[in-house]
C-alpha positions in Angstrom: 9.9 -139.5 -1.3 10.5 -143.3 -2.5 8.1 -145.0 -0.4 5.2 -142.4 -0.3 2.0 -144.4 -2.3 4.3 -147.7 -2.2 3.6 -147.9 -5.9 -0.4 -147.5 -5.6 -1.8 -144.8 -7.1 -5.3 -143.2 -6.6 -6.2 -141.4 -10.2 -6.5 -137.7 -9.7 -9.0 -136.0 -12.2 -9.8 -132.6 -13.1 -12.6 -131.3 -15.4 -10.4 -128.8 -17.8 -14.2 -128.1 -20.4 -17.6 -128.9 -19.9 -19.9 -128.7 -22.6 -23.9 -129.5 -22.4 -25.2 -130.8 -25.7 -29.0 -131.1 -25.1 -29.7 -131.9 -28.8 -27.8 -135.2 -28.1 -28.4 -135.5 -24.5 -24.9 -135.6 -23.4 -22.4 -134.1 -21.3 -18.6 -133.8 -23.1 -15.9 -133.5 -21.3 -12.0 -133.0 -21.3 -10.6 -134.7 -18.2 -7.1 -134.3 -17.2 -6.0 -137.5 -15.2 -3.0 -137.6 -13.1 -2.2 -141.3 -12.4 1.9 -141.3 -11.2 3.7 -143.5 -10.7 1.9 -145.7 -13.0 0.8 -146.0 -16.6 -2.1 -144.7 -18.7 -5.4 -145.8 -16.9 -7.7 -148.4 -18.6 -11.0 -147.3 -19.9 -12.8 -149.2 -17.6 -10.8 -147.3 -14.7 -11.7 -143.7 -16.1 -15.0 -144.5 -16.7 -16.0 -146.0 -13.2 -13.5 -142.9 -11.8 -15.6 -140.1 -13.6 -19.0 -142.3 -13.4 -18.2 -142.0 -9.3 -16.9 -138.2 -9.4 -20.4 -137.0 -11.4 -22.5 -139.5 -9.4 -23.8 -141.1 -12.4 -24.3 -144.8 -13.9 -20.5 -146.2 -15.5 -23.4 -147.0 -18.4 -24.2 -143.5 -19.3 -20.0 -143.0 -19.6 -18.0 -143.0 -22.3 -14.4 -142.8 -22.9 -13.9 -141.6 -26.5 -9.9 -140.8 -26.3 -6.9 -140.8 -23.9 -4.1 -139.5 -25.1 -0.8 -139.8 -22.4 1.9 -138.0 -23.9 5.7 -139.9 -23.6 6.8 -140.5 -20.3 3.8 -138.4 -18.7 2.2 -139.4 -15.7 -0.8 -137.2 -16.7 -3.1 -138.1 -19.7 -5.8 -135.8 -21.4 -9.4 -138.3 -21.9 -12.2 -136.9 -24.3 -15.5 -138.1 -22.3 -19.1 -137.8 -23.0 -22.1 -138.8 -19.9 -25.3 -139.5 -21.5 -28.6 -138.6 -19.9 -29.3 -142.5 -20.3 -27.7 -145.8 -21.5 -30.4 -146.4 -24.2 -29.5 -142.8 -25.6 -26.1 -143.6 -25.2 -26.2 -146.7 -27.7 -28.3 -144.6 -30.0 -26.0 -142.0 -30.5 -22.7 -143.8 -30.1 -20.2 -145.3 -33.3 -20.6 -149.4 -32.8 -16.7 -149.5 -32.4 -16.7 -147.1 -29.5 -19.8 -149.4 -27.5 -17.5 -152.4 -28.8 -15.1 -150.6 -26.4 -17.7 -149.5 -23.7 -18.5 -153.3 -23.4 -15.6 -155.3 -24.3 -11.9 -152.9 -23.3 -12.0 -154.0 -19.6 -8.1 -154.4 -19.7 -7.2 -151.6 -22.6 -5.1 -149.0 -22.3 -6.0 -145.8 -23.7 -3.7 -144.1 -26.2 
């Protein structure tokens, strides 16, 4: 089925664990993503994908890991959904808001 998708791809994703951590005020998640025929997904991609699957605000989402074994057109992402953005930035390592604001074209991996 060669032309089926004619090389776009819509991500698929799948909520594998769900964990509530009201201490923190977050949601974490393991999200399998199936993305063929293409590459890993951007950050910025999953985040505005999962923001839109969990009606929530992309500012509240974070993408802590995506890991896309070789050759796989399905990659594992390590997620947590804050109650707010402020709480978010509270709780949060600097490098991983550096991410959040800046890793518009990154890969994960």
């Amino acid at each position: 089925m060669r032309g089926r998708g004619r090389g776009v791809s819509e991500l698929k994703l799948e909520i594998l664990e769900s964990r509530t951590n009201k201490l923190i005020g977050r949601r974490e998640l393991i999200v399998r993503v199936a993305h063929w025929p293409r590459g890993t997904p951007s950050r910025k991609e999953l985040r505005e994908q999962v923001a839109k699957m969990l009606g929530v605000d992309p500012e509240t989402v974070y993408v802590r890991k995506v890991k896309t074994d070789y050759g796989a057109c399905e990659s594992l992402a390590r997620v947590h959904v804050y109650d707010s953005a402020e709480r978010a930035l509270q709780v949060e390592p600097p490098y991983i808001v550096k991410r959040h604001k800046e890793g518009e074209g990154e890969k994960g991996g």
